[in-house]
C-alpha positions, 0 to 999 in steps of 0.5 A: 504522483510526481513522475521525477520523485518516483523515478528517483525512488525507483532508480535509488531503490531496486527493491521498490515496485511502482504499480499504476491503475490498480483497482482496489477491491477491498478497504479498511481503516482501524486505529492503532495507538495515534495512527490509523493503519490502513489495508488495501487489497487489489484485483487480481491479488491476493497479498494486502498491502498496508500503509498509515495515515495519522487520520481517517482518509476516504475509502478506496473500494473501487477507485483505481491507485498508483502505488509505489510498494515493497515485499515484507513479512510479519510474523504473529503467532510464529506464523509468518505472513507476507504482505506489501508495505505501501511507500506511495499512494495516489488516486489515478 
């Protein structure tokens, strides 16, 4: 990740979280009309974190990540359920 752009982000953005050397515990891509939606679960964390691509990428099981992300919330079924929107990803 370019330092300089995520500090921009970070100092323009008090919601954003910047988080470095993630291990990624879990991966899985599935299509959703023309974008491929991908969900990423860390060590240590329960919440997944999603973000989408317009194609297919390599799995992420086990490779550490830098990730910039924030908290949101989704509600199917009347049930909400909170999960991180991924802004920035990177392999570390």
């Amino acid at each position: 990740m370019k330092v300089r752009k995520t500090k921009k982000w970070l100092a323009e953005n008090d919601h954003l979280i910047h988080a470095t050397m993630q291990k990624v515990a879990s991966h899985v891509q599935r299509e959703e009309g023309e974008w491929v939606l991908n969900t990423i679960t860390l060590e240590g964390q329960d919440i997944p974190f999603k973000y989408k691509r317009r194609r297919r990428y390599k799995s992420l099981n086990g490779a550490r990540v830098d990730i910039v992300y924030y908290p949101d919330k989704e509600v199917i079924a009347r049930m909400t359920f909170e999960y991180m929107k991924v802004v920035k990803i990177a392999l570390s």
